[in-house]
N, C-alpha and C positions, 0 to 999 in steps of 0.2 A: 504494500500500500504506500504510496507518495502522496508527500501531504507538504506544501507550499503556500506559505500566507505572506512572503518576506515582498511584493510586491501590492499594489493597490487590489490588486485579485487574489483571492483564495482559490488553490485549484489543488485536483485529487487526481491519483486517478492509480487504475489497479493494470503490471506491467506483465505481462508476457513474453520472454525473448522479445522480439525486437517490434511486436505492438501494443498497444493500449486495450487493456478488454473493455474496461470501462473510464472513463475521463469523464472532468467535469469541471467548470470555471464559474468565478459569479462576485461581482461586485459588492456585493452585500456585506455586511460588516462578519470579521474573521470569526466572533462565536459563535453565531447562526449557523455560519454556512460552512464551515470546516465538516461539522458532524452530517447536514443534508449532503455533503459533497461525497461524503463515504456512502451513505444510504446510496445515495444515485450510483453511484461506482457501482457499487454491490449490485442493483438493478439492474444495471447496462449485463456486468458480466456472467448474471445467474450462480451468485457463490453468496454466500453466508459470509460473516466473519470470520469464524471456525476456519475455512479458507485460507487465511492470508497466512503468510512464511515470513513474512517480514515488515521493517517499515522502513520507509526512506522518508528526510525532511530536508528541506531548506531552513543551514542556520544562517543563513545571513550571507552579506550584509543587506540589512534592506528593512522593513516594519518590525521592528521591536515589537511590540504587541501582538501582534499575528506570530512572529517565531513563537515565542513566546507561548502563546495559547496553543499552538502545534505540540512543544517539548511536553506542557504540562497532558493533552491529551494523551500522549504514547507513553507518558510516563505513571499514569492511570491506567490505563491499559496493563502495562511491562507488571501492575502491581498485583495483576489478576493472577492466579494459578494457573490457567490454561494458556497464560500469552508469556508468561516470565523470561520461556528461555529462545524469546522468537528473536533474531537479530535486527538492530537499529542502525543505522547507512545515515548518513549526513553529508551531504554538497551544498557547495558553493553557487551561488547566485551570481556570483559574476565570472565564475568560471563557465557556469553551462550558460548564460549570456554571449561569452566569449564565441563558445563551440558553434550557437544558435546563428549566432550575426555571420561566423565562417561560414555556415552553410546555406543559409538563405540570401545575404546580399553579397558576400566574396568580396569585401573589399580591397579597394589597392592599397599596398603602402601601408606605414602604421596609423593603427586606433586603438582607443581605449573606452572602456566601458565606465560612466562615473555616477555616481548621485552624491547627493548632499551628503554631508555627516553633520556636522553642525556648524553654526553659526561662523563665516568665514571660511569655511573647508570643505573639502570634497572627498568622498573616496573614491580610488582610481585604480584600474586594471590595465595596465599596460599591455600589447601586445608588442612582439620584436621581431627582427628581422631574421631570424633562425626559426621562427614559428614556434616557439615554448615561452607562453606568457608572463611576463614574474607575477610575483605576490600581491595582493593588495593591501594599497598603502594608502596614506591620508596626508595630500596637498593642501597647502593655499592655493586661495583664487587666483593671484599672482602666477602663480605655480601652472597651474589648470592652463591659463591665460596663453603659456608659450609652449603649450605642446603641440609639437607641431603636426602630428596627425590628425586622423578624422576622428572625433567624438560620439559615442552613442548614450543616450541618456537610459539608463537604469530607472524606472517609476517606483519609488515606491509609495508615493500619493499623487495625488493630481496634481499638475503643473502648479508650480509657485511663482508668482514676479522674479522674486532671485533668481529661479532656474532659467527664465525667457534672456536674460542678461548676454547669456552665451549663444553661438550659434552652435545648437547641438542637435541630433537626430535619434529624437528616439520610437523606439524598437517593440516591435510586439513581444516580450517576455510569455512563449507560451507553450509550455510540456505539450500538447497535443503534436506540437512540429518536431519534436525531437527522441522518441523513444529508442531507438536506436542508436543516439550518443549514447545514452546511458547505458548500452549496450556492451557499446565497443569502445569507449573514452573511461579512463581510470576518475570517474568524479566522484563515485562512492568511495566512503570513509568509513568504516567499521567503528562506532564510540561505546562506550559505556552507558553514558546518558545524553540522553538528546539538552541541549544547551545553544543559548545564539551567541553569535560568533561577535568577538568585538576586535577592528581593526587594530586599536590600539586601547592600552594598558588604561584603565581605569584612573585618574588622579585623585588624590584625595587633601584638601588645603590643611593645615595645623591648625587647629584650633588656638584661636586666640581670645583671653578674657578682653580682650579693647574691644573686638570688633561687634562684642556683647554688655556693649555697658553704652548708658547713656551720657557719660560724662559729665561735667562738672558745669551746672545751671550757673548761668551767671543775671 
């Protein structure tokens, strides 16, 4: 079962070798429709739950709250007695972006796959010229600003002003085009617990008694 909320859409869908028995997408907000999106699965491909071998999720990068509500559903699941020792798989959202963009538009030349991370930053996917994309990392705009290839925008909500800024192209984000990367493309990841994925390391400021005080009234 693949279960996908890390973009503006929630989608599902149940894998066979290299087709989809059952798929399913929907704009809807991620608790609704994560669990109709398994029911529908299940209907497309005539199997029960009892069925499924395994789970695959998108950690990220991309909705925080949608991964999120994905991890904690398999992780309810994984707590059941019948499902404990079924295997969990986790990819990347800008990797299977990467593979999707190769195969449907073949672009020339380098690009990169990016969306927001927060306030003044982007995260970004590089592609290179050996074809083995590196890591994802987390530019300034600046940054963004002088790359010189073509840009594909990553959704994970509906367009923002900030995002209209650049001139970027973005992409249909959608597992029904690709079952057969996942095939044949190393994107699964064998984890322990499902968890989203964060670019970079957490900060945390020192607590300071000034910046909790009101000071001295005058």
């Amino acid at each position: 079962m693949f279960l996908d909320a890390s973009s503006f859409l929630v989608q599902a869908g149940i894998l066979s070798g290299n087709k989809w028995l059952g798929y399913f997408r929907s704009e809807e907000p991620a608790l609704q429709s994560i669990f109709q999106g398994i029911e529908v699965c299940l209907q497309m491909a005539g199997l029960s739950f009892s069925n499924i071998t395994g789970f695959a999720y998108c950690e990220g990068p991309g909705s925080l709250l949608g991964i999120r509500l994905v991890s904690m559903a398999i992780r309810g699941w994984k707590a059941q007695k019948d499902f404990k020792d079924l295997p969990v798989y986790a990819y990347n959202s800008f990797e299977l972006s990467s593979a999707l963009i190769k195969k449907v538009h073949n672009p020339p030349g380098l690009y990169a796959v990016v969306s927001q991370s927060r306030r003044g930053f982007w995260n970004i996917l590089k592609s290179s010229e050996n074809g083995k994309d590196e890591k994802v990392a987390e530019v300034g705009e600046s940054d963004l600003k002088l790359f010189p290839g073509g840009i594909w925008l990553f959704k994970q909500k509906k367009l923002s002003a900030a995002e209209g800024d650049f001139q970027k192209m973005a992409f249909d984000y959608n597992l029904e085009e690709c079952p057969e990367i996942f095939a044949q493309c190393a994107l699964l990841r064998l984890v322990d617990e499902p968890d989203a994925l964060f670019v970079c390391e957490t900060e945390y400021l020192k607590w300071d008694s000034k910046r909790h005080s009101l000071g001295d009234k005058k």
